[in-house]
Phi, psi and omega in degrees: 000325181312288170318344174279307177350275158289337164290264193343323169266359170290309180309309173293357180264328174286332157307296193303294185323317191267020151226028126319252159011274168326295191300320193280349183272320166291341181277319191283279175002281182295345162291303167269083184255013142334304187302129158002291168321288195296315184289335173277343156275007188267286150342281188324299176313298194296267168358280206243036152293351143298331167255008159269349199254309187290296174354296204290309203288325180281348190283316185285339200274340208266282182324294163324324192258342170310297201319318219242299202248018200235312169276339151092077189223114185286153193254158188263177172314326175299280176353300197307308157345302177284310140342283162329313207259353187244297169005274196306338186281343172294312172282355169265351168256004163299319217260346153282308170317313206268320184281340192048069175219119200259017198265341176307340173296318175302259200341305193288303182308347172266342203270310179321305187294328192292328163295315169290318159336274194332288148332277181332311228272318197291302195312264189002276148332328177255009158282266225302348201105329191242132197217146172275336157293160142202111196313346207264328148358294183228087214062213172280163201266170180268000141316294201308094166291065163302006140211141198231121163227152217045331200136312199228337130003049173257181181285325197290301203286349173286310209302297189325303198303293157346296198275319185308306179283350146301309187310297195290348190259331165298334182286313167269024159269323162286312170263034167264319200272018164251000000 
């Protein structure tokens, strides 16, 4: 199990680099979206943000439940939060994808955002020390890094990351379609 382990944060640490990367070609889009570059990835995003919306979400629901049921690292409350908010988006956007109904971005851009708070508030917390919850109440604390990789790397900051690029890609999925 050990050896799964570290395979596993390798993977998931190779997720985070590429989706920075991501964020960051999305955040250039949305600044510049003039440039040649931005507008064909601007295309892009519009075209296929349902399955790119379903991809992102199942990738966090498949990763969260690896952590909490297959190496057995309990999620804190914050987690749960962030759960609530990531989940329900694999089936709306299953049931968009299956409907080709693109009206599903408002609904997913509020449960994204309401994740990224969420997510943001935990990094935020588990750096600082502190959290104003108190995770230790109803489960493990929300402090606790079980994985730490480069240095910055935990489970709060894959979530983060996750919502972010949900986040930029729903953002340029809108604003392509006005």
């Amino acid at each position: 199990m050990e050896h799964f382990i570290l395979v596993w944060n390798q993977i998931m640490s190779l997720g985070v680099f590429f989706g920075i990367i991501v964020s960051c070609v999305l955040l250039f889009t949305l600044f510049v979206p003039e440039y040649f570059f931005a507008k064909q990835i601007q295309l892009f995003v519009q075209k296929n943000i349902l399955i790119l919306g379903f991809f992102t979400s199942l990738v966090a629901l498949v990763s969260s439940l690896t952590y909490s049921n297959i190496i057995g690292f309990p999620p804190c409350l914050l987690c749960w939060y962030a759960r609530i908010f990531f989940y329900p988006q694999v089936f709306l956007f299953g049931m968009a994808i299956w409907k080709k109904d693109f009206r599903i971005i408002d609904y997913t851009l509020v449960l994204t955002i309401a994740g990224t708070l969420v997510s943001l508030y935990h990094v935020i917390s588990e750096n600082i020390g502190y959290s104003a919850f108190s995770c230790e109440a109803s489960g493990p604390s929300c402090l606790i890094k079980y994985v730490n990789e480069y240095g910055f790397i935990t489970i709060p900051v894959m979530g983060l990351i996750g919502f972010t690029v949900l986040l930029f890609l729903l953002i340029v999925a809108k604003r392509g379609s006005k």
